[in-house]
mmCIF file of the N, C-alpha and C atoms, coordinates in Angstrom:
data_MODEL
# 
_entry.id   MODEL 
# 
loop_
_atom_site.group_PDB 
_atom_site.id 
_atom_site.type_symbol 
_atom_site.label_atom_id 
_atom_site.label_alt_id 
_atom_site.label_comp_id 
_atom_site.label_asym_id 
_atom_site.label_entity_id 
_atom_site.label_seq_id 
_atom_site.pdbx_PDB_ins_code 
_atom_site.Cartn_x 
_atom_site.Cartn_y 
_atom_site.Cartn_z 
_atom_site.occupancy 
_atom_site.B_iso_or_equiv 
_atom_site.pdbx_formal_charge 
_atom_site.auth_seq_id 
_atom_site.auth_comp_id 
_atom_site.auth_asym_id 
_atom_site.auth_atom_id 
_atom_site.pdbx_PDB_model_num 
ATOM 1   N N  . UNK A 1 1  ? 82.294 -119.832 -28.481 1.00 0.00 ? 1  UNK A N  1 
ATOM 2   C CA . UNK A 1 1  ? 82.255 -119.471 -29.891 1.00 0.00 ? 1  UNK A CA 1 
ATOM 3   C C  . UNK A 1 1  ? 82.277 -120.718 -30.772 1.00 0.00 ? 1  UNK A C  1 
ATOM 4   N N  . UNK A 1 2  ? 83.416 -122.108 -30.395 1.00 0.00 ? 2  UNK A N  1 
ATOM 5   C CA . UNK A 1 2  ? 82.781 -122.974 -30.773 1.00 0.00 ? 2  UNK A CA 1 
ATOM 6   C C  . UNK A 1 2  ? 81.366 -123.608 -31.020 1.00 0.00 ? 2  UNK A C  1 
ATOM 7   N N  . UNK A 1 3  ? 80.707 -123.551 -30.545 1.00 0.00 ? 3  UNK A N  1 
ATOM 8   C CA . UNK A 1 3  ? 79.274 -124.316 -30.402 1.00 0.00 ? 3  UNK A CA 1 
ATOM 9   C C  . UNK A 1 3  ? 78.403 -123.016 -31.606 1.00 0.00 ? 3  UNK A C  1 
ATOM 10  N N  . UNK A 1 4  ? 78.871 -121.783 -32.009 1.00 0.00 ? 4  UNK A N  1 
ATOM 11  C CA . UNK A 1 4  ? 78.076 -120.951 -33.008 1.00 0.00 ? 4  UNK A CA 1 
ATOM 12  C C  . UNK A 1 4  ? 78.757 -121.222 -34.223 1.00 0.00 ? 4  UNK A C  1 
ATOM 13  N N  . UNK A 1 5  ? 80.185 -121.674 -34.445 1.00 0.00 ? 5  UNK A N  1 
ATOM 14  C CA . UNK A 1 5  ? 80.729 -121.776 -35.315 1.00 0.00 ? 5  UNK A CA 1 
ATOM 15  C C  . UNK A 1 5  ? 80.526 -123.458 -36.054 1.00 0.00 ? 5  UNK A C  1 
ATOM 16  N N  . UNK A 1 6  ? 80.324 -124.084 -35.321 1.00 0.00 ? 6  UNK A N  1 
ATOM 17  C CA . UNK A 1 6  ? 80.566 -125.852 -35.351 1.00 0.00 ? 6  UNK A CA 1 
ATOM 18  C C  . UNK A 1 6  ? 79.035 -126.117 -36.377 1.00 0.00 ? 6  UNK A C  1 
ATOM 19  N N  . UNK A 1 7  ? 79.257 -127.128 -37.594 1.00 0.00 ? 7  UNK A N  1 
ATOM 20  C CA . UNK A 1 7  ? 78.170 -127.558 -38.071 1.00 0.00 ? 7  UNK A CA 1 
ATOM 21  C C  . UNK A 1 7  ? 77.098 -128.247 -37.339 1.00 0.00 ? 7  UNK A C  1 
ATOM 22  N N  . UNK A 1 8  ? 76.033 -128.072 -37.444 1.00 0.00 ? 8  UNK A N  1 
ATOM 23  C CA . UNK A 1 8  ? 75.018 -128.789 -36.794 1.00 0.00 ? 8  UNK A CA 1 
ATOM 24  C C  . UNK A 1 8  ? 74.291 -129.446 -37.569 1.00 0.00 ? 8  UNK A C  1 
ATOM 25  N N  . UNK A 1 9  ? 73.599 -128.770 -38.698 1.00 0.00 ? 9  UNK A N  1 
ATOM 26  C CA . UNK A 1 9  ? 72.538 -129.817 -39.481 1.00 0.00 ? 9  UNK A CA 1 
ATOM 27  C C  . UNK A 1 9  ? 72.561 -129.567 -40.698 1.00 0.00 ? 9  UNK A C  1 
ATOM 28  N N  . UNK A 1 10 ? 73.109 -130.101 -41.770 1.00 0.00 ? 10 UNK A N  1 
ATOM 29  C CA . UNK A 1 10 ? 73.245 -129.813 -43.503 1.00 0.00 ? 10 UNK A CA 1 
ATOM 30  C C  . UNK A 1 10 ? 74.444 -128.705 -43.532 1.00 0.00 ? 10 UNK A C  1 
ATOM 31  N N  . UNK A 1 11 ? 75.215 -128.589 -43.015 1.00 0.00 ? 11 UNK A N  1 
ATOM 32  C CA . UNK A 1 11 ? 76.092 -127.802 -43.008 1.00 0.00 ? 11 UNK A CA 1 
ATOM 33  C C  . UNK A 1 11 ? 75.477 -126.334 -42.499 1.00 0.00 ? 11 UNK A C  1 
ATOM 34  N N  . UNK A 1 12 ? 74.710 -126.117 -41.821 1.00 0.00 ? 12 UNK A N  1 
ATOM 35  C CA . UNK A 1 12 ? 74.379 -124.728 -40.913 1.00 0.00 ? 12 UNK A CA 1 
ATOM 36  C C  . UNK A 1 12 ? 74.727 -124.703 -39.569 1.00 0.00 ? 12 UNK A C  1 
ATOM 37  N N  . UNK A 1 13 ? 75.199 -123.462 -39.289 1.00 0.00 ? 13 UNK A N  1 
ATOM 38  C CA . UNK A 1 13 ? 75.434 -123.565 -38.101 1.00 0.00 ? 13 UNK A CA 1 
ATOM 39  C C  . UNK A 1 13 ? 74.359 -123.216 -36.890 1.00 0.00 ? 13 UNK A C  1 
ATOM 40  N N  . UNK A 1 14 ? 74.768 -122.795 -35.288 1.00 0.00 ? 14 UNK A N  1 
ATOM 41  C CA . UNK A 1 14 ? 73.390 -122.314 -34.640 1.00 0.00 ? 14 UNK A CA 1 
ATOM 42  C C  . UNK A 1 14 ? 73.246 -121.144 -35.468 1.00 0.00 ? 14 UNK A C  1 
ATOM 43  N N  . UNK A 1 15 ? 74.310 -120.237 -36.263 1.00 0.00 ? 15 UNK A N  1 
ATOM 44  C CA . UNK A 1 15 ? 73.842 -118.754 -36.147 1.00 0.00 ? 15 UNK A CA 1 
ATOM 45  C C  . UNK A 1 15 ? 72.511 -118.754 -37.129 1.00 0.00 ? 15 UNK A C  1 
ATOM 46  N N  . UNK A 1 16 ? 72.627 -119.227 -38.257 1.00 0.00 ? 16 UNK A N  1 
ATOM 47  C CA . UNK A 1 16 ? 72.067 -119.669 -39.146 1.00 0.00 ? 16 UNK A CA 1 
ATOM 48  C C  . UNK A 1 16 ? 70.607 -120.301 -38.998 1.00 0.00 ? 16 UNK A C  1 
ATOM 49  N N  . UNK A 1 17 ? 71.056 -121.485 -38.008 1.00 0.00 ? 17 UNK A N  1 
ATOM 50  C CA . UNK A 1 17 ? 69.562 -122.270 -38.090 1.00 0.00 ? 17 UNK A CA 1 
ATOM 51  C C  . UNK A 1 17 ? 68.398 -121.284 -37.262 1.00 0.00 ? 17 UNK A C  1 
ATOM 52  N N  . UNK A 1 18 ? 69.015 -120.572 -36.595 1.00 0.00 ? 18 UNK A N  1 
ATOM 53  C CA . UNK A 1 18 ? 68.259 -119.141 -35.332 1.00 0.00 ? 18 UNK A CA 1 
ATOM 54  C C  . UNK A 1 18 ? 67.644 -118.362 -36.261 1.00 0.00 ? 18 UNK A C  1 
ATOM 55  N N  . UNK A 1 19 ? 68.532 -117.879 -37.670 1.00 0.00 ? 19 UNK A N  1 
ATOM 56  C CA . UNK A 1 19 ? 67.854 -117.251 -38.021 1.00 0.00 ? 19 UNK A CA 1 
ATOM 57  C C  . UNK A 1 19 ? 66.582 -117.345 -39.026 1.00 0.00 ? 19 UNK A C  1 
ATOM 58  N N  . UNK A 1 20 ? 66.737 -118.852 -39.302 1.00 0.00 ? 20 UNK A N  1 
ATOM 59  C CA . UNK A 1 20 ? 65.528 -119.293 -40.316 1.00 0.00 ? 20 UNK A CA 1 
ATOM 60  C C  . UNK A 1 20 ? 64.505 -119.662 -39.326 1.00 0.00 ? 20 UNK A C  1 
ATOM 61  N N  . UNK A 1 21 ? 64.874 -120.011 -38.100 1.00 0.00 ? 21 UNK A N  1 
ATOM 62  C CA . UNK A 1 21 ? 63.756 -119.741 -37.056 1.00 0.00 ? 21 UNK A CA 1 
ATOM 63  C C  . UNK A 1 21 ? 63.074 -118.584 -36.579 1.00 0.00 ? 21 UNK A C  1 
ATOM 64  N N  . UNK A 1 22 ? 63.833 -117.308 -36.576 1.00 0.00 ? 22 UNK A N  1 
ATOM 65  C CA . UNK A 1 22 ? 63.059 -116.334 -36.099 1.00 0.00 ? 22 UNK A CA 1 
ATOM 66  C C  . UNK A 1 22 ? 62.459 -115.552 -37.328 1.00 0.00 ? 22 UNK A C  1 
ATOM 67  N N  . UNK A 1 23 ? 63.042 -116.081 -38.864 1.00 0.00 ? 23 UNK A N  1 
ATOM 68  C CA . UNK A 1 23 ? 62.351 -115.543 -40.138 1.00 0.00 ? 23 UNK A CA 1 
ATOM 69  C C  . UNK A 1 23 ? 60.916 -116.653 -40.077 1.00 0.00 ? 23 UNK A C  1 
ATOM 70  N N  . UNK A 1 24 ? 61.141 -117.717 -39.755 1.00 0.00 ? 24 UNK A N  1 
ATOM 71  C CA . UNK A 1 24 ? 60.043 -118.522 -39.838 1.00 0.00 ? 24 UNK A CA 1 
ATOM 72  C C  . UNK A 1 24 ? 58.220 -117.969 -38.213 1.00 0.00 ? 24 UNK A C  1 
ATOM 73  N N  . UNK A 1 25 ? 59.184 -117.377 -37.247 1.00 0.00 ? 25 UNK A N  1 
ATOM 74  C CA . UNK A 1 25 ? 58.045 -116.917 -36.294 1.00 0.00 ? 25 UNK A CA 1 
ATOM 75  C C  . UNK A 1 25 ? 57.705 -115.765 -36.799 1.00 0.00 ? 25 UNK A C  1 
ATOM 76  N N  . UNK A 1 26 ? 58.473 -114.876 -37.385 1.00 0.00 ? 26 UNK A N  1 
ATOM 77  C CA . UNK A 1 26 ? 57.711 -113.449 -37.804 1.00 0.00 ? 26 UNK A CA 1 
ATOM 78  C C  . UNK A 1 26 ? 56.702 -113.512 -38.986 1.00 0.00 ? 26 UNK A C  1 
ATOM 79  N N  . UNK A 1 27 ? 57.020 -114.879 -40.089 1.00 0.00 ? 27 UNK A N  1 
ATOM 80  C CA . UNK A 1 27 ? 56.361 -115.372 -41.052 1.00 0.00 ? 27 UNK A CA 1 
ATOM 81  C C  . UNK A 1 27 ? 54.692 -115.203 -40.448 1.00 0.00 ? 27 UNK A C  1 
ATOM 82  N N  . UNK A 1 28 ? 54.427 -116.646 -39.380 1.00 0.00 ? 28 UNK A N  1 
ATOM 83  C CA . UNK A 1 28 ? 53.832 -117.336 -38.694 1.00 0.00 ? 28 UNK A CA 1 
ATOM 84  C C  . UNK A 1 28 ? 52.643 -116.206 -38.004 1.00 0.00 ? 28 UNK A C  1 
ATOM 85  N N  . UNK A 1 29 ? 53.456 -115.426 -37.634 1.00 0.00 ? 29 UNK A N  1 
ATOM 86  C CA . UNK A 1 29 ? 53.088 -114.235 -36.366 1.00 0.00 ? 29 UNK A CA 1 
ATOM 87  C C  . UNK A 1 29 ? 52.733 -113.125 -37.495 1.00 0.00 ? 29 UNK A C  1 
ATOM 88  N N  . UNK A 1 30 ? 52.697 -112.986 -38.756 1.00 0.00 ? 30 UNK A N  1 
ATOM 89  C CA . UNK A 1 30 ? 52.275 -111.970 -39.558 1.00 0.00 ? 30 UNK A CA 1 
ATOM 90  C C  . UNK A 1 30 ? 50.996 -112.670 -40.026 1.00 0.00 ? 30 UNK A C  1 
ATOM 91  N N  . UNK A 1 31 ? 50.763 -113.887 -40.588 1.00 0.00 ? 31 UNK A N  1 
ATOM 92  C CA . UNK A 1 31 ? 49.995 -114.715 -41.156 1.00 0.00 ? 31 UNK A CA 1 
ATOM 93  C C  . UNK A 1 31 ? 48.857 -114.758 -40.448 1.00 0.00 ? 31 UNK A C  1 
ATOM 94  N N  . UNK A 1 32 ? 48.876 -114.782 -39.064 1.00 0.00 ? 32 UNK A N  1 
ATOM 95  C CA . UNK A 1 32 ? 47.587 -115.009 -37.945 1.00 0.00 ? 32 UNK A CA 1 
ATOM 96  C C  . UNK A 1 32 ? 47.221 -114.046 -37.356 1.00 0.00 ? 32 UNK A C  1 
ATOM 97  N N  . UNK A 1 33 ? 47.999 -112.612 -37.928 1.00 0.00 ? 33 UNK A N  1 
ATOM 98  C CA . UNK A 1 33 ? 47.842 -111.415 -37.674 1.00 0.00 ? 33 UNK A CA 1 
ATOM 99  C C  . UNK A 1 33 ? 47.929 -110.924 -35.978 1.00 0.00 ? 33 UNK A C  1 
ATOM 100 N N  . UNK A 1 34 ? 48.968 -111.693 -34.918 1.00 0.00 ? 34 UNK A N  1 
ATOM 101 C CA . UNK A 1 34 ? 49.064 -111.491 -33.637 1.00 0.00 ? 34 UNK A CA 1 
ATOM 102 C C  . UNK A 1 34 ? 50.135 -110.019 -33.311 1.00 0.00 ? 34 UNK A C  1 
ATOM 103 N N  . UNK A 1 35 ? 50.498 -110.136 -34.459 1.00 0.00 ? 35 UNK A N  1 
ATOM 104 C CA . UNK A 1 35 ? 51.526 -108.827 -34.383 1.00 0.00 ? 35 UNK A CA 1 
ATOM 105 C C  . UNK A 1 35 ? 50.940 -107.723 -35.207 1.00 0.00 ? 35 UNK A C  1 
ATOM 106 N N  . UNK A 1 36 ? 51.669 -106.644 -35.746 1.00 0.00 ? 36 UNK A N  1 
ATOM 107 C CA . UNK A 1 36 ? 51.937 -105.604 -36.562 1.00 0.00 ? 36 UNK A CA 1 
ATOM 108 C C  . UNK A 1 36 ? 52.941 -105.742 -37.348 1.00 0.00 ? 36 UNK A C  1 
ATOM 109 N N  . UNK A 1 37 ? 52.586 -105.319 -39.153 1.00 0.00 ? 37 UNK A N  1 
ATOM 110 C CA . UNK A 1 37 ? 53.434 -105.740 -40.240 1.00 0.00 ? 37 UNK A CA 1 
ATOM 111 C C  . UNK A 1 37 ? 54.686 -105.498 -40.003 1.00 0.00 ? 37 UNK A C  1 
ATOM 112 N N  . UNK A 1 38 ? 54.795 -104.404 -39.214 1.00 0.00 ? 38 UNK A N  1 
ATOM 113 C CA . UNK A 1 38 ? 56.178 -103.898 -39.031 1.00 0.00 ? 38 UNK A CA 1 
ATOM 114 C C  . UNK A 1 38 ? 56.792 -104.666 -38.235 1.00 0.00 ? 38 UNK A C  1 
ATOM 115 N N  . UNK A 1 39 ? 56.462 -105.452 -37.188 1.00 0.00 ? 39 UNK A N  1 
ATOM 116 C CA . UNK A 1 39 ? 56.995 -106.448 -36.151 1.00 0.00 ? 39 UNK A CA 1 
ATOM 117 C C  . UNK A 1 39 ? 57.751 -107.483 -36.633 1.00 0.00 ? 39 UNK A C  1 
ATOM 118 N N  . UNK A 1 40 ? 56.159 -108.072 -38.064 1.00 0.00 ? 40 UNK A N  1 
ATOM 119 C CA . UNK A 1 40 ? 57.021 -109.204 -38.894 1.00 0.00 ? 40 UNK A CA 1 
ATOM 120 C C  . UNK A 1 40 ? 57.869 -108.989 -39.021 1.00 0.00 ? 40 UNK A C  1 
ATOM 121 N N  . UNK A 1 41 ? 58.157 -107.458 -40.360 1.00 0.00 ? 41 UNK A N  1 
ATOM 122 C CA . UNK A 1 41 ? 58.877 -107.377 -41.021 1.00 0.00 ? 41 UNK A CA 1 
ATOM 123 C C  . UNK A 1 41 ? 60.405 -107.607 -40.397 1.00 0.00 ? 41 UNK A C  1 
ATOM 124 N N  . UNK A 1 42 ? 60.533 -106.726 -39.108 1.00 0.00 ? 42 UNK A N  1 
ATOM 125 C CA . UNK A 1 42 ? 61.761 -106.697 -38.323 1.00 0.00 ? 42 UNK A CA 1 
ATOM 126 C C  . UNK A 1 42 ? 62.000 -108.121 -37.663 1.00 0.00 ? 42 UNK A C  1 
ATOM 127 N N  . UNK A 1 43 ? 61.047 -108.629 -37.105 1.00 0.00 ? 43 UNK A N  1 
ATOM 128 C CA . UNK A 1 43 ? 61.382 -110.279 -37.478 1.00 0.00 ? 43 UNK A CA 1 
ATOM 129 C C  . UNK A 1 43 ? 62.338 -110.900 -38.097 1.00 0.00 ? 43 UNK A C  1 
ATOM 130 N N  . UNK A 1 44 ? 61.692 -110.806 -39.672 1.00 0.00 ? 44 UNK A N  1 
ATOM 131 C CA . UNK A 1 44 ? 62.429 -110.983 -40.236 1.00 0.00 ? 44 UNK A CA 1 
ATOM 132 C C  . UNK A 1 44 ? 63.695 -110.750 -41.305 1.00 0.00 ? 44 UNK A C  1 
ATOM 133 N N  . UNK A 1 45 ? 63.629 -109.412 -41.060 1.00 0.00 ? 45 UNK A N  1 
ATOM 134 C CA . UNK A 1 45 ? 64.913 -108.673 -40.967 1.00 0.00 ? 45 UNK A CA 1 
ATOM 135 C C  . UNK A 1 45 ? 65.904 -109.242 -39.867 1.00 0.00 ? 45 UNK A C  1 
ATOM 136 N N  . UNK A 1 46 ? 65.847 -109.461 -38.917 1.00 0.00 ? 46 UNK A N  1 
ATOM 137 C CA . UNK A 1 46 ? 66.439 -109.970 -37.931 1.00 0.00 ? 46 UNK A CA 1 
ATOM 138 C C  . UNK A 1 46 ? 66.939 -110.785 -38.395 1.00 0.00 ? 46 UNK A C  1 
ATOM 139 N N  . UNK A 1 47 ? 66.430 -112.004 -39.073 1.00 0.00 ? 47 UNK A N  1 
ATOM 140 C CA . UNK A 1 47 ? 66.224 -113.465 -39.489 1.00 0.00 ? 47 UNK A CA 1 
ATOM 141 C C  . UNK A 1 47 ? 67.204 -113.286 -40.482 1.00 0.00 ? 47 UNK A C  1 
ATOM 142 N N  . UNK A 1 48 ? 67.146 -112.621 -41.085 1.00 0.00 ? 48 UNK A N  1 
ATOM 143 C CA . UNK A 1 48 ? 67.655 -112.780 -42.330 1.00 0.00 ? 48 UNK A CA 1 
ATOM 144 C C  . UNK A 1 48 ? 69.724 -112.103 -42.104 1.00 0.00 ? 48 UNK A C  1 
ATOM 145 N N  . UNK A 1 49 ? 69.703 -111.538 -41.150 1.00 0.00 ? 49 UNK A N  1 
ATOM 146 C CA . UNK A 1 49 ? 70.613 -110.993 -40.847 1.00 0.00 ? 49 UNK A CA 1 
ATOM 147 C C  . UNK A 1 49 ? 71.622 -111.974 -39.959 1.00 0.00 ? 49 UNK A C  1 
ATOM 148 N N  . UNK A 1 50 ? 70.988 -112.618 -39.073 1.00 0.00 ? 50 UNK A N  1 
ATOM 149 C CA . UNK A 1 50 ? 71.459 -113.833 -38.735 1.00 0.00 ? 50 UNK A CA 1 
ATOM 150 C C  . UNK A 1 50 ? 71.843 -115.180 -39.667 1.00 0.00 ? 50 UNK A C  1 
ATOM 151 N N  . UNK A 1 51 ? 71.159 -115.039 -40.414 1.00 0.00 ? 51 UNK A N  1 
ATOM 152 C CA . UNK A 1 51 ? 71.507 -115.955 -41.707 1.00 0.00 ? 51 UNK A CA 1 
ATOM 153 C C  . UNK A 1 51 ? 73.057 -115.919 -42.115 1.00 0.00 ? 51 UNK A C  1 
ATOM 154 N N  . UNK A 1 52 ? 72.674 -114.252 -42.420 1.00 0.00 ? 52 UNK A N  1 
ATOM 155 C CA . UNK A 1 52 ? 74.224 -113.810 -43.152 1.00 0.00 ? 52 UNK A CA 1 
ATOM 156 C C  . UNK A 1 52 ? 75.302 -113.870 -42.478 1.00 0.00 ? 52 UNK A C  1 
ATOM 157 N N  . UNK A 1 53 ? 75.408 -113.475 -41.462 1.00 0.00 ? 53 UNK A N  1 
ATOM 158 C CA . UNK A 1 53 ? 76.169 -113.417 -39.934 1.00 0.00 ? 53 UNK A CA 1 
ATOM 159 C C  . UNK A 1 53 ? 76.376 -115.272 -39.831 1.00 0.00 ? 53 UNK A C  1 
ATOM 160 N N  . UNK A 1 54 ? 76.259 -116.348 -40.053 1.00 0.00 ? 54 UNK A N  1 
ATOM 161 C CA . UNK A 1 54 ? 75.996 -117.555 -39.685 1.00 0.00 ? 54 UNK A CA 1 
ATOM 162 C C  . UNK A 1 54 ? 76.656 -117.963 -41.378 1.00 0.00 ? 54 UNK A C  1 
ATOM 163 N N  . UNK A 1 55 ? 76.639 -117.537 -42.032 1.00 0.00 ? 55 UNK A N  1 
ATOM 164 C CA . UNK A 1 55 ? 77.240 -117.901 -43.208 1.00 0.00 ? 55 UNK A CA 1 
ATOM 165 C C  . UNK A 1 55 ? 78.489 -117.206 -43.326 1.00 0.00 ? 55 UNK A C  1 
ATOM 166 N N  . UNK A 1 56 ? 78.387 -116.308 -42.394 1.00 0.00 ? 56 UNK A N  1 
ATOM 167 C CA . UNK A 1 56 ? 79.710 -115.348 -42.489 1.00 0.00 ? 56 UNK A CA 1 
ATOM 168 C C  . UNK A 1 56 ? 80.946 -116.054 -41.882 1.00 0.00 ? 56 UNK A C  1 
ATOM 169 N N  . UNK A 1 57 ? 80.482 -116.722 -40.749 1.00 0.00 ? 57 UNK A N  1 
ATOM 170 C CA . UNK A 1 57 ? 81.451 -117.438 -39.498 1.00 0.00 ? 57 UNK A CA 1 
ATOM 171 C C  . UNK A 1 57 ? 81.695 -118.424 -39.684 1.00 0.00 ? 57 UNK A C  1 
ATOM 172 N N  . UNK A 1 58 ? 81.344 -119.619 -40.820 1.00 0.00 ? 58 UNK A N  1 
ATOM 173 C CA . UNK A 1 58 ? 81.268 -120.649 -41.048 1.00 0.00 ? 58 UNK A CA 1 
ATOM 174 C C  . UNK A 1 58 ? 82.792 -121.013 -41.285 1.00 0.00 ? 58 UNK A C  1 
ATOM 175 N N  . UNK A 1 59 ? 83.672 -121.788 -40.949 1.00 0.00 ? 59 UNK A N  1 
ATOM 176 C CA . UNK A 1 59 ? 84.808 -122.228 -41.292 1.00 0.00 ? 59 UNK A CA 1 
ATOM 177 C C  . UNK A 1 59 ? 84.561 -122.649 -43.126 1.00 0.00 ? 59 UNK A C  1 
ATOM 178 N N  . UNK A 1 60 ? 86.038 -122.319 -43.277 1.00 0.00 ? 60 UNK A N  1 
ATOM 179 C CA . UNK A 1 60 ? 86.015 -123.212 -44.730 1.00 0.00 ? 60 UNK A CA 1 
ATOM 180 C C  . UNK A 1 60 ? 86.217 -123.915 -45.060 1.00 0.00 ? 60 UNK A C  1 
ATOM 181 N N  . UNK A 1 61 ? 85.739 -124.826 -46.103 1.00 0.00 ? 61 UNK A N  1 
ATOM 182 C CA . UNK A 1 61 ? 85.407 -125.990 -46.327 1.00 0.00 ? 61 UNK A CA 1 
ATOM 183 C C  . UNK A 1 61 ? 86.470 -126.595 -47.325 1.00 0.00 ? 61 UNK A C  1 
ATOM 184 N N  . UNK A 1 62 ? 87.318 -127.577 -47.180 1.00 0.00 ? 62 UNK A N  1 
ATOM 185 C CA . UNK A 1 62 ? 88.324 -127.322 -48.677 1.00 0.00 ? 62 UNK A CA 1 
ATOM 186 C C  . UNK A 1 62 ? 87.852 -129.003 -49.011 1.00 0.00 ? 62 UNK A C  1 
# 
């Protein structure tokens, strides 16, 4: 749980940086049309949920 919680890059953690990655492949994967809108979309629904979840766990900062 350390290693999801621990800063990694600009103050994000893994949960976080995962999820601007998998908002960034459903982006990618809607754009070149290899998927279905709905695939993106849940993509990045996913993405975006991990975000929050990753901002949620973040220790605080004083």
């Amino acid at each position: 749980m350390a290693i999801v919680t621990r800063q990694l890059l600009f103050g994000m953690n893994a949960l976080t940086l995962v999820g601007f990655i998998v908002m960034g492949i459903g982006l990618n994967l809607s754009r070149t049309r290899r998927v279905r809108p709905v695939v993106a979309i849940a993509l990045m629904g996913v993405g975006t949920a991990l975000v929050f979840a990753g901002i949620y766990t973040l220790p605080p900062s004083i």
